[in-house]
N, C-alpha and C positions, 0 to 999 in steps of 0.2 A: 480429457482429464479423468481420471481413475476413481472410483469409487471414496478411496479411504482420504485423498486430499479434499476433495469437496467436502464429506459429509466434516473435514475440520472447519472450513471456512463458514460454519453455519455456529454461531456465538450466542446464538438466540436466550440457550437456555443455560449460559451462565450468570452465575445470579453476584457475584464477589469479585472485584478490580484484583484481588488476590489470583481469581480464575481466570481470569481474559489474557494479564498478565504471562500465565506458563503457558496460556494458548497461543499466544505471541510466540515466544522461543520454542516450542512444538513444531510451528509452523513453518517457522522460518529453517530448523535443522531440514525440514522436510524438503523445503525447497533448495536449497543448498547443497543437501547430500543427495536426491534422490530425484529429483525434477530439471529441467531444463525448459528451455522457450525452441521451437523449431521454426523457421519457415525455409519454405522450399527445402533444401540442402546447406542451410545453413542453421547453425546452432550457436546458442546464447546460453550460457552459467549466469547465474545472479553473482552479483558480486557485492549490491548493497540494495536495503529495503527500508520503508519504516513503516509502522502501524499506526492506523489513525481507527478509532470507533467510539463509538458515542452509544449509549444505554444508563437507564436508571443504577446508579452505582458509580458508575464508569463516565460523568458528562463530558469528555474531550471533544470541548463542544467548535474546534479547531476543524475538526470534520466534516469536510464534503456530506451536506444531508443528499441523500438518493433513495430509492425506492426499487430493490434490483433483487434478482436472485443469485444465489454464490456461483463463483464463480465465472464471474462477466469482466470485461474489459470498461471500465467508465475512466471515463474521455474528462478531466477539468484544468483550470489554469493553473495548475502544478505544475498537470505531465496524466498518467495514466496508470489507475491503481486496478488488482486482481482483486474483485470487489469481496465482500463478507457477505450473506443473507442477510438484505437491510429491508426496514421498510418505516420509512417518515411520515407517519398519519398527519404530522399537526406541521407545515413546513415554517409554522411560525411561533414556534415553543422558543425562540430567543425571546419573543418579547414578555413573555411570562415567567415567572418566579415556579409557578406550578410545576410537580413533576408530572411527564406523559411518558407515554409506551414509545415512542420512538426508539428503534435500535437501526443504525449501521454505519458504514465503516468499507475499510477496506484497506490493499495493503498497497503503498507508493515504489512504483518500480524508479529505482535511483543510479542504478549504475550496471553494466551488462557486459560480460566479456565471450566476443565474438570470435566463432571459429569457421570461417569461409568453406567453399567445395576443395580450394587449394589446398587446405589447412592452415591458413595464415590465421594467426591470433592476435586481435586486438581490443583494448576496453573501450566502451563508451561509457562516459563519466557523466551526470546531472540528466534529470528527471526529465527535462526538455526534449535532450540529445535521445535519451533512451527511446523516446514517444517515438521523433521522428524517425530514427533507424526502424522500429518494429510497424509503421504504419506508414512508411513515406511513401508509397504510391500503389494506387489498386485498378484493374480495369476497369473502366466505366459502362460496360456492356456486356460484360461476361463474370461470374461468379469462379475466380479462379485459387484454390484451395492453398496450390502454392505461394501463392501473394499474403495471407492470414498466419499470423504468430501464432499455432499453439503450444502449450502446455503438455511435454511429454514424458514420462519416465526414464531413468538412463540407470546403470550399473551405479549401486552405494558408492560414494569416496567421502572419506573421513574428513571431515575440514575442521579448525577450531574457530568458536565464536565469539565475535566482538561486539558488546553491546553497548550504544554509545546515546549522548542526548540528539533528539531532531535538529535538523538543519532548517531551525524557525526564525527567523532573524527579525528581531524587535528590541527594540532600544528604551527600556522602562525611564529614562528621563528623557525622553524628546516627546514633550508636551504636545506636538502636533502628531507622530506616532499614536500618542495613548489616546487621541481623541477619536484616529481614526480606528482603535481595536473597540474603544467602546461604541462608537456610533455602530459598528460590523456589528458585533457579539450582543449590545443590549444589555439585557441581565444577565448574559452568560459573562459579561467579563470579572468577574469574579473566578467562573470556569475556566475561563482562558488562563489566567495566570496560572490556577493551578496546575494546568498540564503544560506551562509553553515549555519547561526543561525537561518533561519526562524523558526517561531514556529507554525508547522505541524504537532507535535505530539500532539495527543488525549487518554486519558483515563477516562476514567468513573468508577466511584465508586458508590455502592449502600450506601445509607445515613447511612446506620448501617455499614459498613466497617470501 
């Protein structure tokens, strides 16, 4: 990964939900117009993302807590997000009202369109699917470079953007639902609602699509 994408994915020293926000669609043009996923000889376009991060300002407390540097692959029961410079001092600040320094986050890969050695092009759609295409099998004896997804620069293309609410599914009157977001959350459920509709998810479309 290149210099100028990473030092984006490091969110540390924004202080305003105002800034994390245009750091969001920054990021996302960037990957969209300018980045791609490789392995071996095959290549991946994003075709859909969302944003999850958590910080004083910012509680989207919906957020995979982790403790990671930008840039990294982390692995949860989503699917698999391009992580933000995170770091969770206190992994138990839901059960408190107190604000703490915890900051991270990261970005949920949701959908991926595939270009084979043939050239055949096809999409894979849901967070699940995406995981297993970019991680479904690795030698177990040998460290082989083309088996690993990374993150590589391609020639600018123009796309426009679609910025749309998270694909969070919770039902605010199914009373068994809400008990289990507050027994999750804690005192963050108050947090949770306010962020369960933000609109974090990104997709880009090339203008002929």
């Amino acid at each position: 990964m290149d210099k100028k994408l990473k030092e984006m994915l490091d969110l540390s020293k924004l202080n305003k939900a105002t800034e994390i926000e245009k750091r969001f669609e920054e990021i996302s043009r960037l990957l969209f117009q300018e980045y791609r996923i490789k392995k071996g000889e095959v290549l991946y376009d994003f075709l859909q993302i969302e944003f999850y991060y958590y910080t004083k300002g910012h509680e989207d407390v919906i957020t995979y807590p982790r403790t990671t540097d930008a840039g990294k692959w982390f692995f949860h029961s989503s699917g698999v997000d391009l992580t933000f410079l995170s770091e969770c001092k206190n992994p138990d600040f839901l059960k408190s009202e107190e604000v703490n320094d915890n900051y991270f986050g990261g970005i949920l890969i949701q959908a991926i369109r595939k270009k084979d050695e043939k050239g055949v092009v096809s999409d894979i759609i849901g967070p699940q699917k995406t995981t297993w295409e970019l991680f479904d099998c690795f030698d177990a004896f040998e460290m082989k470079r083309e088996e690993f997804p990374l993150i590589v620069s391609k020639t600018k293309e123009e796309k426009e953007l679609e910025r749309r609410k998270r694909k969070i599914t919770f039902n605010k009157n199914d009373e068994k639902e809400i008990l289990k977001a507050k027994q999750r959350f804690d005192k963050g459920y108050p947090k949770f609602l306010d962020f369960l509709e933000a609109d974090y998810q990104f997709i880009f479309k090339n203008k002929n699509d």
